[in-house]
C-alpha positions in Angstrom: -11.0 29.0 3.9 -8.0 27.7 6.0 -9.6 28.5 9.1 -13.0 26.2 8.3 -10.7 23.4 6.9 -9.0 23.3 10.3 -11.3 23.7 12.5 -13.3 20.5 10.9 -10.0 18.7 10.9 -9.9 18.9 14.4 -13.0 18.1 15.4 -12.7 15.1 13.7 -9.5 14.1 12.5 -6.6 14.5 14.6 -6.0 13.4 18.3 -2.4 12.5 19.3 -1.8 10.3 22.3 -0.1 13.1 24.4 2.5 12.4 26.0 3.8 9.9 23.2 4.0 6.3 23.7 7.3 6.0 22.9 10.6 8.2 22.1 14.0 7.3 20.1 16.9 7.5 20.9 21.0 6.9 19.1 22.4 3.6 20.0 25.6 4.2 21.0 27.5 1.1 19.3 25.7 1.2 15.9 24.9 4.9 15.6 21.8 3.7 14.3 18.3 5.2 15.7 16.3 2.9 18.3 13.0 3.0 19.9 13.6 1.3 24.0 10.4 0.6 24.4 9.9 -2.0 21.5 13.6 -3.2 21.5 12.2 -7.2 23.7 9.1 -7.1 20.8 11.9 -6.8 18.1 14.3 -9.6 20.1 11.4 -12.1 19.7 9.3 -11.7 17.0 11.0 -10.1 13.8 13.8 -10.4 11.3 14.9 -7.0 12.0 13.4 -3.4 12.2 14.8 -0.4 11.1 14.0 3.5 12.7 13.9 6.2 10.3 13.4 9.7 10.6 12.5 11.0 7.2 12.1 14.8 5.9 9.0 15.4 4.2 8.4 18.1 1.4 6.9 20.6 3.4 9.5 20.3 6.1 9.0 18.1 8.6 10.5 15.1 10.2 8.8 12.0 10.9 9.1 9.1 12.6 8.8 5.7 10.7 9.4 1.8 10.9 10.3 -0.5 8.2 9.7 -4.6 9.7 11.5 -7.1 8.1 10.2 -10.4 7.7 12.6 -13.2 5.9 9.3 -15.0 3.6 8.2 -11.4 2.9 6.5 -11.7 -0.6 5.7 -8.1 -0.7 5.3 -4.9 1.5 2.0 -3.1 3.5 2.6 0.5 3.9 0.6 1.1 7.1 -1.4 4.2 7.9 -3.0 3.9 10.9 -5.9 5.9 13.0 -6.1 9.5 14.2 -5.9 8.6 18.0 -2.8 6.5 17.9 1.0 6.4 17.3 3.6 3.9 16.3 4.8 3.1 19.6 0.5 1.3 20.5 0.5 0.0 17.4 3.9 -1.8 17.2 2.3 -5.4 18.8 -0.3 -5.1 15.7 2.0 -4.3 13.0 4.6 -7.3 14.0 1.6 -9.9 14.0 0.1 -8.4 10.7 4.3 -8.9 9.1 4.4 -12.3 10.5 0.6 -13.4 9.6 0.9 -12.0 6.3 4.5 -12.7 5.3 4.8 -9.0 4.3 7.8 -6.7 5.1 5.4 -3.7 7.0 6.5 0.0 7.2 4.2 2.2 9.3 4.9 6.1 10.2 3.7 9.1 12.3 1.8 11.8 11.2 3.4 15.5 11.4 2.6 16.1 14.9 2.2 12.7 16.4 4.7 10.3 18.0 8.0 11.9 17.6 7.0 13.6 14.5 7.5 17.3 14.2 5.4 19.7 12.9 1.5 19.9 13.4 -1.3 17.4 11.9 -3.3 18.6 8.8 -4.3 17.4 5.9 -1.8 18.1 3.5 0.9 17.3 5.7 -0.3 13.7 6.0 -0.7 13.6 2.1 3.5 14.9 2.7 3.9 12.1 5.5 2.8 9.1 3.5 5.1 10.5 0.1 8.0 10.6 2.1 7.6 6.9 3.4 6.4 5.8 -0.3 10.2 7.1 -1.6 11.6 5.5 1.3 10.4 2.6 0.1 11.4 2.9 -3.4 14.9 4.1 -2.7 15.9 2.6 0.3 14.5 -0.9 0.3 13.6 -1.3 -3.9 10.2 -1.8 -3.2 8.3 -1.4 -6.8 4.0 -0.5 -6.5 3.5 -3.8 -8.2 4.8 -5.5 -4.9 3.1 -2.8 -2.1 0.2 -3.0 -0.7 -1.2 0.5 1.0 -3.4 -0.1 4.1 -4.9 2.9 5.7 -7.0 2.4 9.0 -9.7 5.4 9.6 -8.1 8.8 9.2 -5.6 6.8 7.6 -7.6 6.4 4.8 -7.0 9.8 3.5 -3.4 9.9 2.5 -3.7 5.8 1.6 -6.7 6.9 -1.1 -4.9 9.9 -2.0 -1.5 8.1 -3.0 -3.4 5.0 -4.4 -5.4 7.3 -7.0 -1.9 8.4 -8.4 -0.4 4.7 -8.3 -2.1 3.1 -10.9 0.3 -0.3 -10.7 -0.2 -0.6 -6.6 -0.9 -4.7 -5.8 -3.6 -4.0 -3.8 -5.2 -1.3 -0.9 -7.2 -1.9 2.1 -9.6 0.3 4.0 -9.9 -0.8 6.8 -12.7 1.6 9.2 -12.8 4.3 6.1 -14.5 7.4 6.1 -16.2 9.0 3.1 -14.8 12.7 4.0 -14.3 14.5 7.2 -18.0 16.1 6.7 -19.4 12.9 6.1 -18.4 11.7 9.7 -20.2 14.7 10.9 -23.1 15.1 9.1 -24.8 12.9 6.1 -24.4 15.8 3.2 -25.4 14.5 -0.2 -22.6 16.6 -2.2 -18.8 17.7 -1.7 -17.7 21.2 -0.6 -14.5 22.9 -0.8 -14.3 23.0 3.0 -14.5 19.1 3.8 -11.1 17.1 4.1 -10.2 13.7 3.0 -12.8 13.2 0.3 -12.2 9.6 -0.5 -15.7 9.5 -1.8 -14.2 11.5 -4.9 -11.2 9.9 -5.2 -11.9 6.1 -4.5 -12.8 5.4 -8.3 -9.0 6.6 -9.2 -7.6 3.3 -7.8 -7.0 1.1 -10.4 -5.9 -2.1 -8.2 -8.0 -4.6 -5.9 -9.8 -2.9 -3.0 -10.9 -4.9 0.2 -13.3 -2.7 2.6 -13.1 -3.8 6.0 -15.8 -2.2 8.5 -18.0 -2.6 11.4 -21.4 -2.9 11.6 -21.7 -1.4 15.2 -19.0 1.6 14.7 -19.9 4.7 16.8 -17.2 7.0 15.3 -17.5 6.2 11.4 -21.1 4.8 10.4 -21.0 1.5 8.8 -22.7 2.7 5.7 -19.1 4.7 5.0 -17.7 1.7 4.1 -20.5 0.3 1.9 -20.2 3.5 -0.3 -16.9 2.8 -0.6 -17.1 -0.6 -1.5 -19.6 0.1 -4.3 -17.6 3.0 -5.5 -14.4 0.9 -6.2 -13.5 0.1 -9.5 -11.9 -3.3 -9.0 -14.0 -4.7 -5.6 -12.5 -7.4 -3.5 -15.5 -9.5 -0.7 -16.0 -6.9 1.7 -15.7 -8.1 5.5 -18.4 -6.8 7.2 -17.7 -7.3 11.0 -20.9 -7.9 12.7 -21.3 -5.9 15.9 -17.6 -4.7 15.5 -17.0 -0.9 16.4 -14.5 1.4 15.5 -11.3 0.1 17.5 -11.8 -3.1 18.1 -12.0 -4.8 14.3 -8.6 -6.4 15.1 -9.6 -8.7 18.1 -12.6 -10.6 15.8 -10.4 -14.1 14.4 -12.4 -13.3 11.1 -10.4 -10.0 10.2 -7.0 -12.2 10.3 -8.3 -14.8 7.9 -9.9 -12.9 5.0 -6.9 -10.2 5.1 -4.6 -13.4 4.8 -6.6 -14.8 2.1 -6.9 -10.9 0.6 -3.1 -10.7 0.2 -2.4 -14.6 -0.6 -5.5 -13.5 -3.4 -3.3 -10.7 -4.9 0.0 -12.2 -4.6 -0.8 -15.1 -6.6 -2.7 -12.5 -9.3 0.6 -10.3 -9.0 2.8 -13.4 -10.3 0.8 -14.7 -12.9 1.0 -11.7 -14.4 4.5 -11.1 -14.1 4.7 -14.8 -15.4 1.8 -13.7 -18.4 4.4 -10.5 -18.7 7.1 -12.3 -19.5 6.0 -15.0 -22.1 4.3 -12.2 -24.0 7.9 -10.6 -24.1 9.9 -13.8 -24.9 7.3 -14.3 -27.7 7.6 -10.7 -29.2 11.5 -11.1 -29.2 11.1 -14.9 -31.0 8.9 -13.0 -33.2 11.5 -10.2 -33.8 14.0 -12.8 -34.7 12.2 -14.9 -36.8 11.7 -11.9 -38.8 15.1 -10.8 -39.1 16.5 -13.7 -40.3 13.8 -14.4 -42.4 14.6 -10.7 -44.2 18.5 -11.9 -44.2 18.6 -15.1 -45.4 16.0 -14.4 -48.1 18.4 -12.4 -50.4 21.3 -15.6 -50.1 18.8 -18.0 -51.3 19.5 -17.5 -54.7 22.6 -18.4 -54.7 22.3 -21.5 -53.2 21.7 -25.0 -54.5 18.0 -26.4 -55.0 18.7 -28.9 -52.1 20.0 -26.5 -50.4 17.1 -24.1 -50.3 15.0 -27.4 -49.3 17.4 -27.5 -46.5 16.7 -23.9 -45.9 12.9 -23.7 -45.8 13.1 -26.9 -43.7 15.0 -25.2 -41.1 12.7 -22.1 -41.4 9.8 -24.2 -40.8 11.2 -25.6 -37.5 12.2 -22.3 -36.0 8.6 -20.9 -36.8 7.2 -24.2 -35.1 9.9 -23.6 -32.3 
């Protein structure tokens, strides 16, 4: 069973740039671990990034980066594709923080980068865990305020946390892939064997979903991310990239301005209903109050004097108006 499983995984799933794009090292005055080779990116473009190397539950150690930016009004947690690492996608990731006004963390997979360990399915589903507690321990993030964004491959371990989130803001799929199968052959059905089977698990995520896919891919068929789209409970307007392939989605102007819009979309939805939150519990606690005195000052009202009880009802009748 685990030999199958592999062997499709990597035929399909996992290439690591070899040698790595980047490595980290211990700066000597801070203690704290950098990356050289994005240290002139991080002097001009950011409000700070922090290098983490974070244990995972099945043992390994992976590399991640957590982006700062100042106006941040919530936070991507970036997965990105099978032939990549952080160190290539550093340029992308500080244009999507500053374009989107989102603090970004992205990661290596087991295996990739400066990751330890091998790629594999269930290591990846270990990978993005790890940088999801990060988040919540480290830097307070909460799942109403994250947004998880998984690019190709990526979209595995972004479905798979996303259908146990049910508060998450929002998810993008950007290049998705039905299963690892599906990218090989067309199959009608699942089987044990195939990885990443998003097209089982897509209708577990509870929050906004925008697709984002090219209509000329070569690697993942376009018609993976129309399935998608029409299997997702709560469907966002698709962008359908005309004559876009696989890896070069980024460089049309379009994808920029509906994910802007996308995230301004859910950010606005995510405080109104904070805002709709909180006046339903400032009502229920008015309501509480009301009722407590009500039950209290009932039993002294006959005791008082007639004008007095006037007074009483009068007052009453303002604080239920109130």
């Amino acid at each position: 069973m685990g030999g199958v499983t592999s062997s499709i995984a990597a035929k399909f799933a996992f290439f690591p740039p070899t040698p790595p794009s980047y490595h980290v090292a211990t700066d000597e005055q801070s203690g704290q671990l950098v990356i050289p080779e994005i240290l002139s990116a991080i002097e001009r473009k950011v409000d700070g990034v922090d290098v983490l190397r974070l244990r995972t539950r099945r043992g390994n150690e992976i590399i991640a980066v957590y982006i700062r930016n100042n106006r941040a009004k919530g936070t991507l947690l970036y997965s990105h594709g099978n032939a990549a690492d952080i160190g290539q996608m550093f340029d992308l990731f500080v244009e999507l923080s500053a374009n989107l006004r989102v603090n970004l963390m992205a990661y290596d997979y087991s295996g990739y980068g400066q990751s330890t360990g091998k790629p594999s399915e269930y290591n990846t589903y270990a990978d993005i865990e790890a940088v999801y507690d990060c988040l919540k321990a480290q830097y307070a993030a909460r799942d109403e305020d994250l947004i998880i964004y998984g690019q190709s491959v990526g979209s595995g371990p972004t479905v798979d946390l996303a259908s146990r989130l049910p508060n998450l803001r929002a998810v993008v799929l950007h290049s998705a892939i039905l299963s690892g199968l599906r990218v090989l052959s067309p199959v009608k059905r699942s089987f044990w064997f195939d990885i990443y089977k998003n097209i089982d698990k897509i209708g577990l995520v509870n929050c906004p979903v925008l697709v984002i896919h090219g209509t000329s891919d070569d690697v993942v068929d376009f018609s993976h991310g129309k399935q998608l789209w029409e299997l997702c409970k709560e469907k966002y307007d698709p962008l359908w990239l005309k004559g876009a392939g696989h890896c070069n989605v980024e460089v049309y102007p379009e994808y920029i301005r509906h994910l802007k819009k996308f995230v301004s979309t859910v950010t606005k939805r995510n405080i109104e209903k904070i805002s709709t939150d909180m006046a339903k519990t400032n009502n229920n606690n008015q309501s509480e109050g009301t009722e407590l005195r009500t039950s209290a000052d009932s039993n002294a009202i006959s005791d008082c004097p007639e004008t007095s009880t006037r007074s009483f009802y009068s007052q009453l009748g303002k604080t239920s108006n109130e």
